[in-house]
C-alpha positions as CSV (number, residue, x, y, z in Angstrom):
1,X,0.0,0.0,0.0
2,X,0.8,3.4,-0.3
3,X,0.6,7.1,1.2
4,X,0.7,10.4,-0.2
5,X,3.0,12.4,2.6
6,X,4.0,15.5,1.9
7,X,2.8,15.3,-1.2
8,X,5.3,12.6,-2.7
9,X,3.9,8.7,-2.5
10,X,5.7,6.6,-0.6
11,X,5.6,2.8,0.3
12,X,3.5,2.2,3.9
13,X,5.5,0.3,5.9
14,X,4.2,-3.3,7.3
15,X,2.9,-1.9,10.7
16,X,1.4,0.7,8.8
17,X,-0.8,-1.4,6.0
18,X,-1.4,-3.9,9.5
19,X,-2.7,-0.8,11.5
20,X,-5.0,0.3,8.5
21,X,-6.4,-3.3,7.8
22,X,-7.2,-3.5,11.2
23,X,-9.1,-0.4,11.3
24,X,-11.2,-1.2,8.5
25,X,-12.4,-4.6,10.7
26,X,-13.1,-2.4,13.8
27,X,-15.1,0.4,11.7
28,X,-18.1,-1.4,10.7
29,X,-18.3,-3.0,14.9
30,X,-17.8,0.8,15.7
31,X,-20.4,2.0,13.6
32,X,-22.8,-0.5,14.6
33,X,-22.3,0.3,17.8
34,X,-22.8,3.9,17.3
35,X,-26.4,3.0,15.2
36,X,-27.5,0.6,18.2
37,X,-27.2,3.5,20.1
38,X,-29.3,5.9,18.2
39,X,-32.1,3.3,18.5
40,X,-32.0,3.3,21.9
41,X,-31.8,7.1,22.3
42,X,-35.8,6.8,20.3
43,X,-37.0,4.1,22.2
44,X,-38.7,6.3,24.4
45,X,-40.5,7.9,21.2
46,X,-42.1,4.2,20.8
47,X,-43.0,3.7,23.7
48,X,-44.5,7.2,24.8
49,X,-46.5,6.5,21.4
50,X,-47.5,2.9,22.2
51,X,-48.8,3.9,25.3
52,X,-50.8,7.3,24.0
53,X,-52.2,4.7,21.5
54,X,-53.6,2.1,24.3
55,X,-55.1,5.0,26.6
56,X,-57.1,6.4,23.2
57,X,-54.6,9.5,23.2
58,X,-53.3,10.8,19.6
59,X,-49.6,10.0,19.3
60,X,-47.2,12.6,20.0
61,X,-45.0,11.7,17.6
62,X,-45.2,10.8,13.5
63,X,-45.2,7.1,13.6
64,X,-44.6,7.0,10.1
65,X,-41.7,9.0,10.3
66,X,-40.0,7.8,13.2
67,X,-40.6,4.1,12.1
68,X,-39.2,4.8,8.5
69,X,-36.1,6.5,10.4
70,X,-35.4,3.7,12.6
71,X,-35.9,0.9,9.3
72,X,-33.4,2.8,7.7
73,X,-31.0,2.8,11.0
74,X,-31.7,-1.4,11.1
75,X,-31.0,-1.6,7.0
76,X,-27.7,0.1,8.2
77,X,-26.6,-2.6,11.0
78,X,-27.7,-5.5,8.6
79,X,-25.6,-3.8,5.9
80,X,-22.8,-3.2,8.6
81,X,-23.0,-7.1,9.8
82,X,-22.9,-8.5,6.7
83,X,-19.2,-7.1,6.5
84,X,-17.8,-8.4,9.6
């Protein structure tokens, strides 16, 4: 592998190239990580909504919206999986 430094390329030395290829393995577990946490962070906008809903209460909260934003997190941690 290579780097630009300074701008000439040069060769990347073994501990560098190892260093790189082992931050592209911890990347996608970091990432999934940080998307597991962003569901949690609305879990409380399900359940605040679940519960107007079983009381007869309008939801506080687009449904529609929230549920197409957390899909889209979950499509992101499948994606993010499949690469480990």
């Amino acid at each position: 592998m290579y780097k630009i430094v300074n701008g000439n390329i040069t060769e990347m030395t073994a501990a560098e190239t190892a260093a790189m290829e082992a931050a592209s393995v911890v990347a996608p577990a970091t990432q999934i990580e940080a998307l597991k946490n962003q569901l949690f962070e609305t879990d409380y906008k399900v359940i605040k909504s679940y519960e107007y809903q079983l009381v007869g209460k309008p939801a506080t909260y687009d449904i529609a919206q929230l549920h197409a934003e957390r899909q889209a997190i979950r499509d992101q941690i499948t994606q993010l999986e499949s690469q480990l």
